[in-house]
N, C-alpha and C positions, 0 to 999 in steps of 0.2 A: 175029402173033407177033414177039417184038424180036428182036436179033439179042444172040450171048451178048456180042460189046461194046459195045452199047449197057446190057445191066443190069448188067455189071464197072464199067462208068462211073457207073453209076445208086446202083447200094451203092456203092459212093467216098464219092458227094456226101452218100447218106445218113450214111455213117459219119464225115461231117469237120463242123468247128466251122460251115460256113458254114450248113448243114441247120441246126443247132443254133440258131444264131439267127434263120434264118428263122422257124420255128418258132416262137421265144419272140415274136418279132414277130407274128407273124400271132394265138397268143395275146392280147397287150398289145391289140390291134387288134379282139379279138372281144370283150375283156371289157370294153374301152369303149366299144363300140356297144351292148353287151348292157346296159352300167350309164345310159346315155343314154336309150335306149328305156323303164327300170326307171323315173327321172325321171321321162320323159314322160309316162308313163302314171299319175302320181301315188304312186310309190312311196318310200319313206322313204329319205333319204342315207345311204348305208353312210359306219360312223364307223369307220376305221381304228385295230386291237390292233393291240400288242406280240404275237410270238408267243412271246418270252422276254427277259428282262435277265438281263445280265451283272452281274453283284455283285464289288466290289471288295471286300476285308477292311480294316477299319478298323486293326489294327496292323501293325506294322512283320514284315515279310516277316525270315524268318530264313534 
């Protein structure tokens, strides 16, 4: 069993930006192993979408 300040410590970390990026790292880190593997095993290159554009207006802004 932890002691209650080691898990006051523990949500800290969960709740601050550095979690956050770990996170997205380890992320980044699995889906390029996962898309590496995809390759290797003869699977087709994922071709990167848009997932929206931004549209300018063609006249003049009033």
């Amino acid at each position: 069993m932890m002691s209650n300040e080691y898990q006051e410590a523990f949500d800290r970390f969960l709740e601050s930006s550095v979690c956050d990026e770990t996170n997205e790292a380890v992320f980044a880190l699995s889906r390029a192993a996962f898309l590496a593997g995809w390759l290797a095993a003869g699977g087709t290159p994922v071709q990167e979408t848009k997932i929206f554009e931004v549209l300018k207006s063609e006249g003049k802004e009033k």
